[in-house]
N, C-alpha and C positions, 0 to 999 in steps of 0.2 A: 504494500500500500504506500501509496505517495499523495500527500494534499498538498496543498499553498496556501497558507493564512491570507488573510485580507488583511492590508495595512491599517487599518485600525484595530484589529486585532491584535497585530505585533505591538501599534504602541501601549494599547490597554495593559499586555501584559509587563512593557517595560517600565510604563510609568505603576504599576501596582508595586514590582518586585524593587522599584527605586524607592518605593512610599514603604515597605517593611525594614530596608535598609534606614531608611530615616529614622524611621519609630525603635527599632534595633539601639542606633548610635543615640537619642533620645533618651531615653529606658535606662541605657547603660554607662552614660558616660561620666554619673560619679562614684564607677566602682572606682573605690582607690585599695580594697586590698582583696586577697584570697578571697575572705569570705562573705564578700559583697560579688566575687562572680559564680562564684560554686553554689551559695545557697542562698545569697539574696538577703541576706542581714536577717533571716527569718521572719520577713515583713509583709509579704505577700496573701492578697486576699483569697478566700475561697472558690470564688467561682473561675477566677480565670485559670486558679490551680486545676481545680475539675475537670473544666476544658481544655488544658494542655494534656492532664496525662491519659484521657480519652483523646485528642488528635496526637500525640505520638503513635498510638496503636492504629489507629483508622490510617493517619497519611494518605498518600498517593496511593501506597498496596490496595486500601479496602474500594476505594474508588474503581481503582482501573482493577487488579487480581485480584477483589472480591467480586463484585458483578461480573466479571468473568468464569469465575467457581459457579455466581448462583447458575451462570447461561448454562453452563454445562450439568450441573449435577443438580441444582434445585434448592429450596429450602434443606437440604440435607447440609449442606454446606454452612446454615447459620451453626449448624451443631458444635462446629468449632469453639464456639463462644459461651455455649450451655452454660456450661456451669460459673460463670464469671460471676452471677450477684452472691451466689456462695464462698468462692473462693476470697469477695471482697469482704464480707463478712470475718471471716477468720484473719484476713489481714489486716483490717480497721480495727478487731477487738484485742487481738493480741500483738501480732509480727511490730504494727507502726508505731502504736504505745511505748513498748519495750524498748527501740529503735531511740524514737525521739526523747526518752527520757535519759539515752546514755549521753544524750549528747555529741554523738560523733560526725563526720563529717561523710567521711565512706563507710559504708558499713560492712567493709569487707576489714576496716579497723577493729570493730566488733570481734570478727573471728581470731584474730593475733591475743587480743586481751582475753578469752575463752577459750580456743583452744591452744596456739602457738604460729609460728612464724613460715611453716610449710604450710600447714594448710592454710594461711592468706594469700601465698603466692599461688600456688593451688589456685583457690578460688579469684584472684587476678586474674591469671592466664585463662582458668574458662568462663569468665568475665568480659574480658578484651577479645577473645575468638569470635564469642556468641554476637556479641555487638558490632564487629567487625561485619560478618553475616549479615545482620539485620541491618544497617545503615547502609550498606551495598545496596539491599533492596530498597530503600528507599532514595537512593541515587538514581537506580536501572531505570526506575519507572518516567518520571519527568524527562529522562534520555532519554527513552524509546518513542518520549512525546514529541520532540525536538526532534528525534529521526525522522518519524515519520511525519510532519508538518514542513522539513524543512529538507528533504533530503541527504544532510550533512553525515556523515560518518561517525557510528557510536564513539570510534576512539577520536574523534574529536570532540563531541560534546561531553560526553563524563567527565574530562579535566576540567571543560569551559564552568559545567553545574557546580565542581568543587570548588573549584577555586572561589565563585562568586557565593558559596555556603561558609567556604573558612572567614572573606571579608565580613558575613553578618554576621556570625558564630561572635569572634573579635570583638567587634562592637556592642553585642547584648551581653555575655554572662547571663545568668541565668532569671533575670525578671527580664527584661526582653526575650528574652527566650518562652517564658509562661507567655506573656503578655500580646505575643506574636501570634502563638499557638491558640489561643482564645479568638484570635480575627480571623487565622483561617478556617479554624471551626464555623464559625459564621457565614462564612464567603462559603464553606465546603456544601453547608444545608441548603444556602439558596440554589449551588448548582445540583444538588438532589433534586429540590422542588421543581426547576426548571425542566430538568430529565423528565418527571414525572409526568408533569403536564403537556410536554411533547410527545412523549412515548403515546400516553393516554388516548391524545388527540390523533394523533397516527393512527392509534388502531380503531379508534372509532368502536370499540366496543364497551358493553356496559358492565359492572361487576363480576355478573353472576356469566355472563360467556369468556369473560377473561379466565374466571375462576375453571369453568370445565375445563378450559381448552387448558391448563394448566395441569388442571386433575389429571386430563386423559396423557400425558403426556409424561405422568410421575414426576412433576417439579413441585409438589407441595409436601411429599410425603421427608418428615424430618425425624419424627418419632422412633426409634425402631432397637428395640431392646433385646435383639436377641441375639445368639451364644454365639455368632460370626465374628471371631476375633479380627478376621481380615477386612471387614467391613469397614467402607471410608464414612468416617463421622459416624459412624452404630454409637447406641445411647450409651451402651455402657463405659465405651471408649470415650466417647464425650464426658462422660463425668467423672469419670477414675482419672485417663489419661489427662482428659482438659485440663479436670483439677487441678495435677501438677504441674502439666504445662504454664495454668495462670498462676496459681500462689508462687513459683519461680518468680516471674514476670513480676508483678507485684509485691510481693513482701520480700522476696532475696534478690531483686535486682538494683544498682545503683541508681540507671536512667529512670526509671520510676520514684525510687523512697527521696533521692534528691530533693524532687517537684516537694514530696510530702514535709523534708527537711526543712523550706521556704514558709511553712505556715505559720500564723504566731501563735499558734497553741495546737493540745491536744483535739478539741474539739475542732477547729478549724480543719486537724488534718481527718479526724473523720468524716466530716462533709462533703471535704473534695473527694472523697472516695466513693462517700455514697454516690454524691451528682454523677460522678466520671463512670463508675459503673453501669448507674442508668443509659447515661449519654453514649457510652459506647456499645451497649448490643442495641441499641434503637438503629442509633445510624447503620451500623452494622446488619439489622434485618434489614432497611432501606437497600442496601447497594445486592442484598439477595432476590429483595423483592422484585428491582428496577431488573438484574438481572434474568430474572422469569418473565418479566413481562418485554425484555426485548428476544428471547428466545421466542415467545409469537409475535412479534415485530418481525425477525427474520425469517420467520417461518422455519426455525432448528436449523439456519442454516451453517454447515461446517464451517471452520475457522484455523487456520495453521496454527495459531498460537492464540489461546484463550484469555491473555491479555488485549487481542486487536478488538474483542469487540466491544466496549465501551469505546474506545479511539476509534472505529467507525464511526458507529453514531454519532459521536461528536462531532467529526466531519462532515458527515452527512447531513446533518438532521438540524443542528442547531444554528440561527441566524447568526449574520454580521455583529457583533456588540459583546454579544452575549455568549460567542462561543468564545472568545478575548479574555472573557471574565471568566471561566468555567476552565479554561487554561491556563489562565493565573492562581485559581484555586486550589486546582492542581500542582502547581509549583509552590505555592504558598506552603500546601499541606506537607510535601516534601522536602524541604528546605528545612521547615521548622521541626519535623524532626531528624535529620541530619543535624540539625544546630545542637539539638537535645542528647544525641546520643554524644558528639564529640563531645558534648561539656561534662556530660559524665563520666567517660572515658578516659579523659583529661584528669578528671577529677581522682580518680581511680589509681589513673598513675602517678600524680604527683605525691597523692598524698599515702599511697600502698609501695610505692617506690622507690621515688627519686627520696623523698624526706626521709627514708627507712633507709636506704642504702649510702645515699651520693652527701648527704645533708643533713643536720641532729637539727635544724631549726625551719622555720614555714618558710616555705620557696613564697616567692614576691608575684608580685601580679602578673611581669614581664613573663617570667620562667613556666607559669601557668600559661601563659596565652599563648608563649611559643611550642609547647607542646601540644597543643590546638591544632597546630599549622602542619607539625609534623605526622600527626594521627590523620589529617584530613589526605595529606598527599598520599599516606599510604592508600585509602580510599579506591586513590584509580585502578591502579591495579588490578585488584582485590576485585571490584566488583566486576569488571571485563571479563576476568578472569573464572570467577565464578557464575554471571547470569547473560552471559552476551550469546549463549547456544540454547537457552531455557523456553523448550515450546511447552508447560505447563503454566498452573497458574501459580503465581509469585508467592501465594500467601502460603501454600500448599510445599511449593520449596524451600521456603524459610524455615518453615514449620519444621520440615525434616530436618535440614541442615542443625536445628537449633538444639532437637531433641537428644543429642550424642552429649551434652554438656549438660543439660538443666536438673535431672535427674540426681546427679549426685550431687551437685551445685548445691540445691536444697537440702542435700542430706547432711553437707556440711554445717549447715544454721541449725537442723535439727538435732543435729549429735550435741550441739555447743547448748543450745537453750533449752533444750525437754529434756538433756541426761546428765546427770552428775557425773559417767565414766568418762565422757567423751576426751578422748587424750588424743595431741595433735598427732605423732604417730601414727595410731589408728583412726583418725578420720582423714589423714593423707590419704592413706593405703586404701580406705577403702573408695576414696574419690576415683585416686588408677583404677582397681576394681572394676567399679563400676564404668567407669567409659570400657573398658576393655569387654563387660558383660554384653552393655547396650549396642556395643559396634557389631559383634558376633550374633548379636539376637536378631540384628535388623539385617545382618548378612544373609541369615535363612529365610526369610521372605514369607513367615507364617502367622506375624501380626501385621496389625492396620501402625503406622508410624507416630500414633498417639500413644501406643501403648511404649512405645522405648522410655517415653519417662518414669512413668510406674517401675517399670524395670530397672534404669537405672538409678533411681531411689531408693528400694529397696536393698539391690543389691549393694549398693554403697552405705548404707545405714547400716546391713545385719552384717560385712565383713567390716565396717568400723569399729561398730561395737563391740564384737568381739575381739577384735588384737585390742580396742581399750582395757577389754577387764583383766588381761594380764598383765598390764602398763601399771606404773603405778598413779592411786587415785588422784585426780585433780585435787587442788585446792585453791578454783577460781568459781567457786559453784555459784557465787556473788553475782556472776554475769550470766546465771540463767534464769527463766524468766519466775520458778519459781522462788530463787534467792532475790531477785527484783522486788518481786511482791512483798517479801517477807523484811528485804530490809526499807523501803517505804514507807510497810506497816508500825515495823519498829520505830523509824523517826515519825510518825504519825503527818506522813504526807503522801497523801491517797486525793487528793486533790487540790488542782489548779486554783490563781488566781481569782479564777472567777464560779470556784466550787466545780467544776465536772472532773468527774475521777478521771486519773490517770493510771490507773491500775490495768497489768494486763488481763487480761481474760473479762471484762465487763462485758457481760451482753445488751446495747442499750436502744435507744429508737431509732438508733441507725441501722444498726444488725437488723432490727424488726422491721423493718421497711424495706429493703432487701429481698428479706426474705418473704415479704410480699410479694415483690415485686418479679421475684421468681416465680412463684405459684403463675402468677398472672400470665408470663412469659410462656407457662406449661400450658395455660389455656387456652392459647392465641394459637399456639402450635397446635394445640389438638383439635381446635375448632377448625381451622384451613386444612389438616386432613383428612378429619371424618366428617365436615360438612354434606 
C-alpha cells in the first residue's frame, strides 16, 4: 500500500507534534534536579496520572494492532485485557501502598534492600530487555504510518521518529510526560468517535444487522472457558495467564509504579488506578469493536499484515482535516509512550546502576538526560531488527516477546515481600530457572503464549524458594509487606495526612468499584454472545 497525505494534513500533523514539543519544554523546564525528572517532585494530579498510564498501554499498538487483532479474530481478542480491573485491585490494595510508603525511587531499589545485589541486577537486565521490546513496538507503528503515507524507507524513518522522541523525552521529564499522555488520550477518543461514525455511516446498517452479521461470522464470541490450553485468549488463559501478565505490568514494572510514584498521596495513587483501569479496557473494547465492524466494512477481506487494516481505512475513508488529526493522534499516542518508557528506563539505570557501581552519590540532571539519548539511539536498531518482517499483529508479538521475562520478574517481588526465606541467592537462581523453564515450554508449542507466565512464575518462585531454605535466614523481613504492616502499626501510622490508611492489604471503594466494574465487563460480554 502507498497513499499521499494532503498538504494540510502534513501541516496539521507538524504543527500538532511542534505544539506537544512546546507543552513538553513548558511542563518541564524547571526540572532542576533528579527528582523533578524521574518522578515529578510527587506533585502530580490524578486524572492526568490515570490517563497517562492507560495511554502508555493503548498507544499507537491498541489503535492500529488492536483493531487489527479484533478484524481478524473478534471480541476474543479483548480477552487479552480480562482480567485487568482484578489485577488492579491487588495492585492499588497492596503492591503500590507498600511501594510508595518505602519511598524509593526504582523499585527495583526495593529488591537490593530485600533481597541483595544479584537479584537487582537480575531484575534490571529483565527490566531493560522487556522494555526494550515494548518501546520498539511502539516506535514500528507510527513508522509503518510514515511508510506507508509517504513512501520513504522504514530505515529511514525509525531514526527520523527517534531522534524527534529523544528531543521531547529531554525537555519533559516526567510531568510532561503524564501531562502529554492525558492530550493524547483525548485527541486518541475523538479519532475512535470519528472511526465510529464513519464506519457506521459506510455501512449503513442498523444494530441489530450489524450484530448478526457479526454473530454469523464468530467475531463476538469472547467467552470461552474450556480445557484448550492452546486456545488464543480461552478464558482460562485470560485470567491465570492475563493475571500475571498484568500485575507484572502494573505492580512490578518501573514505567508504570513511576506515573504512581508522581502522586501526592496514597489515595491519589489509588484513583489513578482505579480511573486508568477503567479507561483502558473501554478504549480497548472500542479498537475490538471498530475492528468487527470494519471486518463487515470489508467484507473479511484478507490482508498481508493485520496491522494494514486500520491504515487503510484511514486512507481510504477518512476526509481532508481530519484524517491530519487522526494521524497526529497516532503519533501523539506513540511518542508519548516512547517518552514514558525511556524515562523509566533511564531511571532504572541510573539509579540501579551507574549510582551503585560508577558513583556512591545522585548523578545530576545532565548524567540522567544523557542517558536518555543513549537508550533512545539504541532504539533503532532494536526495533528494525526485531519488527520490520512482522506480518502478525503487534500487540500479539509483544505479548510473546514479553512473556520469557515477566514470569519470574514477578517472582522476584514475591519471594522478597510475601516470604520471610526469600534469600538473594535463591531468588537469583531461581529467576535463571525460570526463563530457562519458560523458553523450553514455549519451544514445545503445546500452550496458548499467555500461559508462559504462569509458568514462569511459578517455576521461579518454587526453585527460589527452595535453594532459600537452605540459605541462611534473612534478617530484612522489615521490607516485607507483612513487616511493613507491623512496623506502621507499631509506630501507630496507619494513616495519611488526610486520614486514608496507608496500610497494605486495605480493601477499600476503590477495590469495590472495580470489582464492579468487572462483573459489568462479564455482562456486556455475555450479553453480545448469547444475544
Amino acid at each position: 500500500m502507498e497513499f499521499v497525505m494532503h498538504g494540510l494534513d502534513v501541516s496539521i500533523v507538524v504543527i500538532y507534534l511542534a505544539g506537544l514539543v512546546w507543552l513538553g519544554w513548558k511542563l518541564g523546564r524547571n526540572n532542576k534536579s533528579q527528582k523533578d525528572y524521574f518522578i515529578g517532585g510527587r506533585s502530580v494530579a490524578t486524572l492526568p496520572i490515570a490517563l497517562s498510564i492507560a495511554a502508555t498501554t493503548v498507544s499507537a499498538n491498541g489503535f492500529i494492532g488492536g483493531t487489527g487483532w479484533g478484524y481478524e479474530s473478534g471480541l476474543i481478542a479483548f480477552m487479552l485485557n480480562y482480567s485487568i480491573p482484578l489485577v488492579m485491585i491487588v495492585t492499588l490494595s497492596v503492591f503500590l501502598p507498600f511501594f510508595y510508603n518505602l519511598d524509593v525511587t526504582s523499585i527495583y531499589e526495593y529488591i537490593e534492600l530485600r533481597l541483595g545485589g544479584w537479584s537487582r541486577m537480575l531484575a534490571v537486565i529483565g527490566f531493560t530487555a522487556s522494555n526494550l521490546i515494548q518501546v520498539g513496538s511502539f516506535l514500528f507503528i507510527p513508522s509503518l504510518i510514515i511508510t506507508t503515507f509517504t513512501g520513504w524507507s522504514l530505515f529511514a524513518v525509525v531514526p527520523l521518529v527517534v531522534l524527534i522522541s529523544i528531543v521531547y523525552t529531554l525537555l519533559g521529564g516526567i510531568k510532561a510526560v503524564i501531562w502529554t499522555d492525558a492530550v493524547q488520550m483525548v485527541v486518541l477518543w475523538g479519532g475512535l468517535a470519528v472511526s465510529f461514525f464513519i464506519i457506521l455511516s459506510e455501512l449503513q446498517l442498523d444494530f441489530m444487522e450489524s450484530y448478526h452479521t457479526a454473530e454469523a461470522a464468530g467475531k463476538l464470541d469472547s467467552l470461552d472457558f474450556s480445557l484448550d490450553f492452546k486456545l488464543e485468549n480461552g478464558g482460562w488463559a485470560a485470567l491465570i495467564g492475563g493475571g500475571f501478565l498484568w500485575l507484572k505490568y502494573y505492580a512490578a514494572d518501573q514505567t508504570q509504579t513511576q506515573r504512581m510514584f508522581a502522586a501526592k498521596s496514597i489515595q491519589e495513587v489509588k484513583k489513578s488506578l482505579c480511573f486508568s483501569g477503567v479507561i483502558m479496557n473501554v478504549t480497548y473494547f472500542a479498537f475490538m469493536i471498530i475492528g468487527v465492524l470494519l471486518f463487515i466494512s470489508f467484507d473479511g477481506q484478507s490482508f498481508r499484515n493485520s496491522n494494514e487494516v486500520m491504515i487503510e481505512f484511514i486512507a481510504g475513508q477518512i476526509p481532508v482535516g481530519i484524517l491530519g488529526l487522526i494521524i497526529a493522534g497516532v503519533f501523539a499516542a506513540a511518542m508519548s509512550s516512547i517518552d514514558s518508557v525511556l524515562n523509566s528506563v533511564t531511571t532504572v539505570f541510573v539509579k540501579d546502576v551507574y549510582e551503585k557501581f560508577f558513583t556512591r552519590e545522585e548523578a545530576g540532571l545532565k548524567v540522567s538526560m544523557t542517558f536518555t539519548v543513549v537508550f533512545g539511539l539504541l532504539l533503532i536498531g532494536f526495533t528494525l531488527l526485531a519488527f520490520a518482517g512482522t506480518t502478525a499483529s503487534i500487540l500479539e508479538v509483544v505479548g510473546s516477546y514479553l512473556s520469557y521475562f515477566s514470569g519470574p520478574m514477578l517472582a522476584l517481588f514475591f519471594l522478597g515481600m510475601f516470604t520471610t526465606r526469600g534469600h538473594d541467592y535463591g531468588a537469583a537462581s531461581g529467576f535463571i530457572v525460570g526463563i530457562v523453564i519458560t523458553t523450553w515450554s514455549a519451544s514445545l508449542d503445546i500452550v496458548n503464549w499467555l500461559w508462559n507466565y504462569p509458568i514462569g512464575f511459578i517455576s521461579s518462585f518454587a526453585v527460589g524458594y527452595v535453594i532459600s531454605c537452605f540459605l541462611p535466614p534473612s534478617s530484612k523481613t522489615r521490607y516485607t509487606v507483612a513487616g511493613q504492616i507491623k512496623a506502621l502499626k507499631r509506630e501507630n501510622h496507619v494513616e495519611d495526612e488526610e486520614g486514608y490508611s496507608i496500610l497494605p492489604g486495605t480493601f477499600d471503594r476503590y477495590s469495590w468499584f472495580l470489582l464492579g466494574f468487572f462483573v459489568l465487563q462479564n455482562a456486556v460480554l455475555l450479553f453480545l454472545q448469547f444475544l
